[in-house]
VEXVEXDO-180820 format. One record per residue: residue number from 1; x, y, z of N, C-alpha, C, CB in turn. Coordinates in steps of 0.1 Angstrom, whole numbers, plus 5000, padded with zeros to 4 digits. Atoms other than C-alpha are relative to their C-alpha. Glycine has a CB too. Example, Ala and Ser with C-alpha at 12.3 -4.5 7.8 and 13.67 -1.06 7.14 Angstrom:
BEGIN
<atom><seq>1</seq><n_u>5009</n_u><n_v>4988</n_v><n_w>5000</n_w><ca_u>5123</ca_u><ca_v>4955</ca_v><ca_w>5078</ca_w><c_u>5009</c_u><c_v>5012</c_v><c_w>5000</c_w><cb_u>4990</cb_u><cb_v>5000</cb_v><cb_w>5012</cb_w></atom>
<atom><seq>2</seq><n_u>4991</n_u><n_v>4989</n_v><n_w>5000</n_w><ca_u>5137</ca_u><ca_v>4989</ca_v><ca_w>5071</ca_w><c_u>4992</c_u><c_v>5011</c_v><c_w>5008</c_w><cb_u>5004</cb_u><cb_v>5005</cb_v><cb_w>4986</cb_w></atom>
% end
This chain:
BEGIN
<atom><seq>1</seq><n_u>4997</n_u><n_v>4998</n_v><n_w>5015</n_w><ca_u>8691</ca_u><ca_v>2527</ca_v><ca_w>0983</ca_w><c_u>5004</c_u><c_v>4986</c_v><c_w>4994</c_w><cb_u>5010</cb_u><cb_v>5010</cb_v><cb_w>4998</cb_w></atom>
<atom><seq>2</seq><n_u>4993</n_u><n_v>5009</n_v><n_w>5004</n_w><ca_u>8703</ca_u><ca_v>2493</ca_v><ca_w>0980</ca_w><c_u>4989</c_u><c_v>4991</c_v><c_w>4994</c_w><cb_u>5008</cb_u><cb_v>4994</cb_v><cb_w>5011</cb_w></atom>
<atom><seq>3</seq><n_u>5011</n_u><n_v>5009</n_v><n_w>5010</n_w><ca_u>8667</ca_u><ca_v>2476</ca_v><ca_w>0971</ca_w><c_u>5003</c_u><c_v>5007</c_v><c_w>4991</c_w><cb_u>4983</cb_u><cb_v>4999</cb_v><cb_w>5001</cb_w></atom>
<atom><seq>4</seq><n_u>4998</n_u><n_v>4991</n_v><n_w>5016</n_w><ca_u>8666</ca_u><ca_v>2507</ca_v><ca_w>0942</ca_w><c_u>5009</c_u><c_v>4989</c_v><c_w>4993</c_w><cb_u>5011</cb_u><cb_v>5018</cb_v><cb_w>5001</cb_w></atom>
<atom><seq>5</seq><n_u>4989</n_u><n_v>5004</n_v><n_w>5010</n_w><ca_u>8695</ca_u><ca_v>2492</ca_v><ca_w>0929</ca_w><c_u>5001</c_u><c_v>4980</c_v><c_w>4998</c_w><cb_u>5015</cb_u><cb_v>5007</cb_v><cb_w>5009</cb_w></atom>
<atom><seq>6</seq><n_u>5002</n_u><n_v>5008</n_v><n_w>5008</n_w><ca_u>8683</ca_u><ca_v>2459</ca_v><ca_w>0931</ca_w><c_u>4991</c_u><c_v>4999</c_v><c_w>4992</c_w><cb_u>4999</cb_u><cb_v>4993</cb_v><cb_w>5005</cb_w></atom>
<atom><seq>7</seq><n_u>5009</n_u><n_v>5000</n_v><n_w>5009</n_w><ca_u>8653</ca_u><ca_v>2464</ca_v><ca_w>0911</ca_w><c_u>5008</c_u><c_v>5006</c_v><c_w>4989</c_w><cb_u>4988</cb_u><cb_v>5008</cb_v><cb_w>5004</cb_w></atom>
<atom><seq>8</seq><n_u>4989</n_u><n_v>4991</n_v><n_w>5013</n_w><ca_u>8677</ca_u><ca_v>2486</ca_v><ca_w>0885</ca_w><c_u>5009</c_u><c_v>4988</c_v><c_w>4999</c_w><cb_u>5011</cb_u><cb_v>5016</cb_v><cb_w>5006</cb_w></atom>
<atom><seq>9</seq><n_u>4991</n_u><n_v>5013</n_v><n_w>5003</n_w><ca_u>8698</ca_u><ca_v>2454</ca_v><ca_w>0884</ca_w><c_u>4996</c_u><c_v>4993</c_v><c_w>4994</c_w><cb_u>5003</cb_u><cb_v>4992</cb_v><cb_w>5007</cb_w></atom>
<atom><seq>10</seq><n_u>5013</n_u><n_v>5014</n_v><n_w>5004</n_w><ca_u>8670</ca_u><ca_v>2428</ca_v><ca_w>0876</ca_w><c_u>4996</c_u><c_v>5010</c_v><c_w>4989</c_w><cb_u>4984</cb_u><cb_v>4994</cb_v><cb_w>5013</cb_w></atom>
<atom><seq>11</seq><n_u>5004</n_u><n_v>4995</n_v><n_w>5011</n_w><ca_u>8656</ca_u><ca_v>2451</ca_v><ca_w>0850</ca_w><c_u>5008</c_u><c_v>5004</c_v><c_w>4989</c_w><cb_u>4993</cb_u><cb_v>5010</cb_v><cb_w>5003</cb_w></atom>
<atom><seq>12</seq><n_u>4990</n_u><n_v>5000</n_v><n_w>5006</n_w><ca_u>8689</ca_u><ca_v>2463</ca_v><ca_w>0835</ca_w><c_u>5001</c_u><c_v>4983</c_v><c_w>4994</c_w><cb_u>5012</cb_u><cb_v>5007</cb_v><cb_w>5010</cb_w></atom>
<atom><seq>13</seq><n_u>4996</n_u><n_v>5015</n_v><n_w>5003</n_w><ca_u>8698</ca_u><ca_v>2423</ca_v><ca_w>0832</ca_w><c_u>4990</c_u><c_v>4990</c_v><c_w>4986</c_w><cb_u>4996</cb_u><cb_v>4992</cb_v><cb_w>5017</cb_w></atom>
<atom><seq>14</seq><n_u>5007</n_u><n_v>5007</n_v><n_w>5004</n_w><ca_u>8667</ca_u><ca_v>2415</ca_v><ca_w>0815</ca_w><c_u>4998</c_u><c_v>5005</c_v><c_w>4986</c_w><cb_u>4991</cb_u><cb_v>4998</cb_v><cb_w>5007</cb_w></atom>
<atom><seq>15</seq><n_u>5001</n_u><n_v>4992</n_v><n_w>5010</n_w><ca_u>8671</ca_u><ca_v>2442</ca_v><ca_w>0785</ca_w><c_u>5002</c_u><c_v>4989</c_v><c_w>4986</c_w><cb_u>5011</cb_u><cb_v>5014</cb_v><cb_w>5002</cb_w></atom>
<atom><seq>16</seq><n_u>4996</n_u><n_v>5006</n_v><n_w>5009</n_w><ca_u>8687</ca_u><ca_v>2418</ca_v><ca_w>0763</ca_w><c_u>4991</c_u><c_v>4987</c_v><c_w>4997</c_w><cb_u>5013</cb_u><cb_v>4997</cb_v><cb_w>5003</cb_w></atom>
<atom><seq>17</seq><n_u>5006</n_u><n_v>5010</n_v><n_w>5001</n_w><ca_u>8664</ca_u><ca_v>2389</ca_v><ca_w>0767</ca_w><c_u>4981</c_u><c_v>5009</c_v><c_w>4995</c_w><cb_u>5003</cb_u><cb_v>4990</cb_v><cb_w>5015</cb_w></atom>
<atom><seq>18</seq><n_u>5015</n_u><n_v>4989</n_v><n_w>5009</n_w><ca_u>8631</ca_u><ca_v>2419</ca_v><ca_w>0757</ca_w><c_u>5006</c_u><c_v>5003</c_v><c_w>4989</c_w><cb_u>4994</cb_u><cb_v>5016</cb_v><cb_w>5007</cb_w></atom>
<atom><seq>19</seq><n_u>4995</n_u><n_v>4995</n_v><n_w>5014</n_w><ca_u>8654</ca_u><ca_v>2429</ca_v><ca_w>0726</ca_w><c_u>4998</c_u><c_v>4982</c_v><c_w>4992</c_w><cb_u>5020</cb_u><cb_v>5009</cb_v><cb_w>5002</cb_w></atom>
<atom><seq>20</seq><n_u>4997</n_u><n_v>5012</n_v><n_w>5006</n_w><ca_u>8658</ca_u><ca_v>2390</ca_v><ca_w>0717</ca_w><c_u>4985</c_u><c_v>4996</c_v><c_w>5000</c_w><cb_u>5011</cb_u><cb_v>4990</cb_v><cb_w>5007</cb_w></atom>
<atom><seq>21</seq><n_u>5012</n_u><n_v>5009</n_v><n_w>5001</n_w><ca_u>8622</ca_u><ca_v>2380</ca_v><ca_w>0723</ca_w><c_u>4988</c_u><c_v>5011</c_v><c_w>4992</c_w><cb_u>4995</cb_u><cb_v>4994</cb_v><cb_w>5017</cb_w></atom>
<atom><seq>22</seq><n_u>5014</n_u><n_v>4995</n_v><n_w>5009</n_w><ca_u>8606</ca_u><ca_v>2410</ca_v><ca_w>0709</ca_w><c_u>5004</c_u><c_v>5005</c_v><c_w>4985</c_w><cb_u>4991</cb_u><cb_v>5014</cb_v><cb_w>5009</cb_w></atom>
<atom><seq>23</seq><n_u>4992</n_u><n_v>5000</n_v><n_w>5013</n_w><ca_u>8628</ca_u><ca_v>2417</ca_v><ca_w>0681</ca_w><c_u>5000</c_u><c_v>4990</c_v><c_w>4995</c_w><cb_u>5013</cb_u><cb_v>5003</cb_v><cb_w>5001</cb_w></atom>
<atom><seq>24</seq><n_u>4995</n_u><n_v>5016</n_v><n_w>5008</n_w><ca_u>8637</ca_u><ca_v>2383</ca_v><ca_w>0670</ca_w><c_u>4994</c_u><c_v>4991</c_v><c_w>5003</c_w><cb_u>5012</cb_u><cb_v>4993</cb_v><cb_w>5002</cb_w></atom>
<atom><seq>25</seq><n_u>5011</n_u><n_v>5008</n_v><n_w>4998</n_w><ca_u>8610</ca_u><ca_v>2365</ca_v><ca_w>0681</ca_w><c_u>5010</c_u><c_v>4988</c_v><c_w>5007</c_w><cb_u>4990</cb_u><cb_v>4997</cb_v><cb_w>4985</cb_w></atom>
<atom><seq>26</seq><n_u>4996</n_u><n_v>5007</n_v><n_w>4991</n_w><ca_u>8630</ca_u><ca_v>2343</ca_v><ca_w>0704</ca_w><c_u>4989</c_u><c_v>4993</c_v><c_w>5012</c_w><cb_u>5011</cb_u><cb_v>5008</cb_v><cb_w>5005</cb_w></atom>
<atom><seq>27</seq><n_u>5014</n_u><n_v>5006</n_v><n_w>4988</n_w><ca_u>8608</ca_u><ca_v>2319</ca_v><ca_w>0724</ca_w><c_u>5006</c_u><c_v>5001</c_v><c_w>5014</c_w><cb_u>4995</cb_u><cb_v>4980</cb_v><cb_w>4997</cb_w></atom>
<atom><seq>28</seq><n_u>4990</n_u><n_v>5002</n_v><n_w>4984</n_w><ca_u>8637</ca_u><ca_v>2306</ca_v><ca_w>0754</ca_w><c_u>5002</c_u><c_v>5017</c_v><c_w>5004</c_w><cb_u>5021</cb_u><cb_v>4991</cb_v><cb_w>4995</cb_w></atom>
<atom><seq>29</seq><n_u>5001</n_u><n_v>4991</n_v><n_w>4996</n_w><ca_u>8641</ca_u><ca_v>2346</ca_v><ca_w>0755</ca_w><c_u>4986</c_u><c_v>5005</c_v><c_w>5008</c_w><cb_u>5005</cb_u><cb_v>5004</cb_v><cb_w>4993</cb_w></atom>
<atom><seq>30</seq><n_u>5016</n_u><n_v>5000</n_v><n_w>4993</n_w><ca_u>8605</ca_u><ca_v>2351</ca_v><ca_w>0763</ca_w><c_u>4996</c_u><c_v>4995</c_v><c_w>5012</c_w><cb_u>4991</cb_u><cb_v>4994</cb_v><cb_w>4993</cb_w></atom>
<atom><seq>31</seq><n_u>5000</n_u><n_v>5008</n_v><n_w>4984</n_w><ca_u>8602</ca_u><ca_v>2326</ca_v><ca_w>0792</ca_w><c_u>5010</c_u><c_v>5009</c_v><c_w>5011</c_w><cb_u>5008</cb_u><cb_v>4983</cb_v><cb_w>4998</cb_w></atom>
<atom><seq>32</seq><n_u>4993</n_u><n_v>4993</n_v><n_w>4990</n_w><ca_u>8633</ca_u><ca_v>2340</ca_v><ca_w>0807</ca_w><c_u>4993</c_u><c_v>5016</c_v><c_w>5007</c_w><cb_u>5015</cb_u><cb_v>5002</cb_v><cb_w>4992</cb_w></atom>
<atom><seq>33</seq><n_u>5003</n_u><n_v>4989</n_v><n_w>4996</n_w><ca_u>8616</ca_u><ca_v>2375</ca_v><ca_w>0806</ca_w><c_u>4986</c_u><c_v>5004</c_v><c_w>5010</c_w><cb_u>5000</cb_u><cb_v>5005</cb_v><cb_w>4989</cb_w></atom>
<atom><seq>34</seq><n_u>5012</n_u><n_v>5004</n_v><n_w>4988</n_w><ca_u>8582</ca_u><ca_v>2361</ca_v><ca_w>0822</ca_w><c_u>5007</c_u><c_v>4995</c_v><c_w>5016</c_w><cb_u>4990</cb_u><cb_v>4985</cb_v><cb_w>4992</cb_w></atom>
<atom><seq>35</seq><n_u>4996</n_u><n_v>5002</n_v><n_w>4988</n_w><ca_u>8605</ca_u><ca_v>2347</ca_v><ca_w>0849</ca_w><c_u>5006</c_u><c_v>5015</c_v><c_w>5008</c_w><cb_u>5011</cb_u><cb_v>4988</cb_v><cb_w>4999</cb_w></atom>
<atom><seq>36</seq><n_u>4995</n_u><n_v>4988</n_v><n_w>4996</n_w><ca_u>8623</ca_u><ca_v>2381</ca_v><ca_w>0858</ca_w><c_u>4990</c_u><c_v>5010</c_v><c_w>5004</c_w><cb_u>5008</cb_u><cb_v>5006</cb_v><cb_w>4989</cb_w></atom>
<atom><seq>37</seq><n_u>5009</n_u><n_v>4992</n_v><n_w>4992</n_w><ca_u>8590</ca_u><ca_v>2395</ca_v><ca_w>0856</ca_w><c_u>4999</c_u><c_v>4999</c_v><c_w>5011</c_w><cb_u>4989</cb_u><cb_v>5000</cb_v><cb_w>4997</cb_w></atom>
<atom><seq>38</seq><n_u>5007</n_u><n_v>5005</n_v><n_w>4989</n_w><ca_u>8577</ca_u><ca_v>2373</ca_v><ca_w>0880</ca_w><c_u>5012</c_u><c_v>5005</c_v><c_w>5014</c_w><cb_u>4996</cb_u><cb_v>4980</cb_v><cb_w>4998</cb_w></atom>
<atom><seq>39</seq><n_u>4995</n_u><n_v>4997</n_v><n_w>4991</n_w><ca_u>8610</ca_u><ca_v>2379</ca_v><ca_w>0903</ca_w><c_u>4998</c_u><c_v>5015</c_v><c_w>5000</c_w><cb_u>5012</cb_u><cb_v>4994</cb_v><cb_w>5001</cb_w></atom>
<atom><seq>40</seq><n_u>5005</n_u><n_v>4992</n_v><n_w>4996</n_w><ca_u>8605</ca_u><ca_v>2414</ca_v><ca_w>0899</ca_w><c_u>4985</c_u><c_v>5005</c_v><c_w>5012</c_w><cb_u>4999</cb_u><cb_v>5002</cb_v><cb_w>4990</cb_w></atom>
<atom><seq>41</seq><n_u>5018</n_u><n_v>4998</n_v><n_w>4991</n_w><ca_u>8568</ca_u><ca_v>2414</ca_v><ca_w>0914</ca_w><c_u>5000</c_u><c_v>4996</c_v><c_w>5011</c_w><cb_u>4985</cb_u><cb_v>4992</cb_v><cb_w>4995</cb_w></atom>
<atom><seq>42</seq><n_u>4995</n_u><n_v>5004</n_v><n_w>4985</n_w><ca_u>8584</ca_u><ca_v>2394</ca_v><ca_w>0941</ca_w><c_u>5006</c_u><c_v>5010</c_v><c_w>5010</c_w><cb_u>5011</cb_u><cb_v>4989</cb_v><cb_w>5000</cb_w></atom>
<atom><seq>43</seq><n_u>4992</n_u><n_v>4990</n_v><n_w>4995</n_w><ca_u>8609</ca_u><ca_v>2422</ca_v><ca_w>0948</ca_w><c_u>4991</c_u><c_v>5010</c_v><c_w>5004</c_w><cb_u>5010</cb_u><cb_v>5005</cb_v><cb_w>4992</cb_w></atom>
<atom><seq>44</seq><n_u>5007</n_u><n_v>4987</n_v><n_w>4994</n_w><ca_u>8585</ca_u><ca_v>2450</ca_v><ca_w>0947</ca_w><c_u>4988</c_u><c_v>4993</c_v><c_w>5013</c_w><cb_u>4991</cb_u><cb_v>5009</cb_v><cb_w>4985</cb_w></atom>
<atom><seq>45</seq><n_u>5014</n_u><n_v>5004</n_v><n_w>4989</n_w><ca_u>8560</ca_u><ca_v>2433</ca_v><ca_w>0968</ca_w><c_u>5009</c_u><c_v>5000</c_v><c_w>5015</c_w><cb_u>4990</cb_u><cb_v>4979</cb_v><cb_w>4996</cb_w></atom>
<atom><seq>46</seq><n_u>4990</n_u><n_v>4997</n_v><n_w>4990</n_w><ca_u>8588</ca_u><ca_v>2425</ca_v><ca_w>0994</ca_w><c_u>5002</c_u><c_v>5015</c_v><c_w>5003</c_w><cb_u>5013</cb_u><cb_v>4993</cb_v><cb_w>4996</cb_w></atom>
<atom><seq>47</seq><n_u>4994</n_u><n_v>4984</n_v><n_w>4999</n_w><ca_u>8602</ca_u><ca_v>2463</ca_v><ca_w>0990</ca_w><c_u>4983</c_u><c_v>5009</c_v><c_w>5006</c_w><cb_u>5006</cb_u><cb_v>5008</cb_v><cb_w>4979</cb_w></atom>
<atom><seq>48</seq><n_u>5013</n_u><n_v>4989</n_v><n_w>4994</n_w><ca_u>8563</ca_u><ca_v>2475</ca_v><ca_w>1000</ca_w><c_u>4998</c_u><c_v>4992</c_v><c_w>5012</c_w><cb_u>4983</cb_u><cb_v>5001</cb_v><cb_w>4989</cb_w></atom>
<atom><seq>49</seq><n_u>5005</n_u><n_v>5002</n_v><n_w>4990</n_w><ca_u>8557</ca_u><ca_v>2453</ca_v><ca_w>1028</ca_w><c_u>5014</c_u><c_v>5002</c_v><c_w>5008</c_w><cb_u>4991</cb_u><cb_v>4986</cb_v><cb_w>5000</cb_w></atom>
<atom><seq>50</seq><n_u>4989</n_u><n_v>4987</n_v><n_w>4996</n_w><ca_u>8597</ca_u><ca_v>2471</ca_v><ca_w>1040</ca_w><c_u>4996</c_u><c_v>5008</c_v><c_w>5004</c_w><cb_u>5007</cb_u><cb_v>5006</cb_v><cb_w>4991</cb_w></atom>
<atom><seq>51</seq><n_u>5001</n_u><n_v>4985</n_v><n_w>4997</n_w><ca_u>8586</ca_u><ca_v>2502</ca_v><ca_w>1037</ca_w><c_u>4982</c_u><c_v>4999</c_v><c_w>5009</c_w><cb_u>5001</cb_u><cb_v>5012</cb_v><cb_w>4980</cb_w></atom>
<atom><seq>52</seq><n_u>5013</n_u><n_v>4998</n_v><n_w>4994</n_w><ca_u>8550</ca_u><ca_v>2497</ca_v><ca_w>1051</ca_w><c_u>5003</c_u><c_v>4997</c_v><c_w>5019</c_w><cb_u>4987</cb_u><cb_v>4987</cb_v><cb_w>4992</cb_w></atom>
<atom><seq>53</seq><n_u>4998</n_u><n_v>5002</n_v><n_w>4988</n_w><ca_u>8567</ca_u><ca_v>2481</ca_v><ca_w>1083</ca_w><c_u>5008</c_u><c_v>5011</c_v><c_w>5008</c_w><cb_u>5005</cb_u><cb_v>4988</cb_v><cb_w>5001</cb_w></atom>
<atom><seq>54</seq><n_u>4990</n_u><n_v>4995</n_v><n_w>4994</n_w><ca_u>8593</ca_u><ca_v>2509</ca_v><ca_w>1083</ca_w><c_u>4992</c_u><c_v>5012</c_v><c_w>5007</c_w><cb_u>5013</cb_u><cb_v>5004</cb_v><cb_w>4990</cb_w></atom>
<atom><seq>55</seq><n_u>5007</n_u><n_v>4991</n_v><n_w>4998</n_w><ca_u>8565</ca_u><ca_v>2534</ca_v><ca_w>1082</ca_w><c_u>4992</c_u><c_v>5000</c_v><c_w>5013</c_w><cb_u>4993</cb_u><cb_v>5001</cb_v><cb_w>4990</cb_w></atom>
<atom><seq>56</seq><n_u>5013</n_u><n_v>5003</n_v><n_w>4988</n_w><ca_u>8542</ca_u><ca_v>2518</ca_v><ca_w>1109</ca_w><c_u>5012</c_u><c_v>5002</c_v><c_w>5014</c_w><cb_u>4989</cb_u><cb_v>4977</cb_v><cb_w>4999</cb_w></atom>
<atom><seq>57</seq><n_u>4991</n_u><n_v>5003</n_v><n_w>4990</n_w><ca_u>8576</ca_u><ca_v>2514</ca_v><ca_w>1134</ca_w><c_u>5002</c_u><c_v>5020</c_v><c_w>5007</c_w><cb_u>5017</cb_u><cb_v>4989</cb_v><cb_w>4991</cb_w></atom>
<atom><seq>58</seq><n_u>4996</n_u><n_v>4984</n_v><n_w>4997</n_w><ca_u>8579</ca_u><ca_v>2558</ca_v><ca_w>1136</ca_w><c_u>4995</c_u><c_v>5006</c_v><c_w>5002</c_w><cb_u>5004</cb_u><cb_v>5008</cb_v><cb_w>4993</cb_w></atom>
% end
């Protein structure tokens, strides 16, 4: 449960920088929210090749 809650972390964190860049047209918010993406896609990708190794090990 502890990835869950890192992905729920990183997405929680980044709420304020999608309200500033798509609301207020903030540029520096925008970047930040392309980077979070990008660590997101890192996390999940990590979290599937986890669960694919945990699956193949049982």
């Amino acid at each position: 449960m502890d990835r869950f809650n890192e992905i729920k972390d990183l997405i929680l964190g980044l709420e304020g920088d999608f309200d500033k860049f798509y609301d207020k047209k903030n540029q520096a918010a925008g970047t930040r929210v392309r980077k979070g993406m990008q660590d997101l896609k890192n996390l999940a990708q990590e979290i599937r090749i986890e669960v694919q190794n945990i699956k193949n090990e049982g």
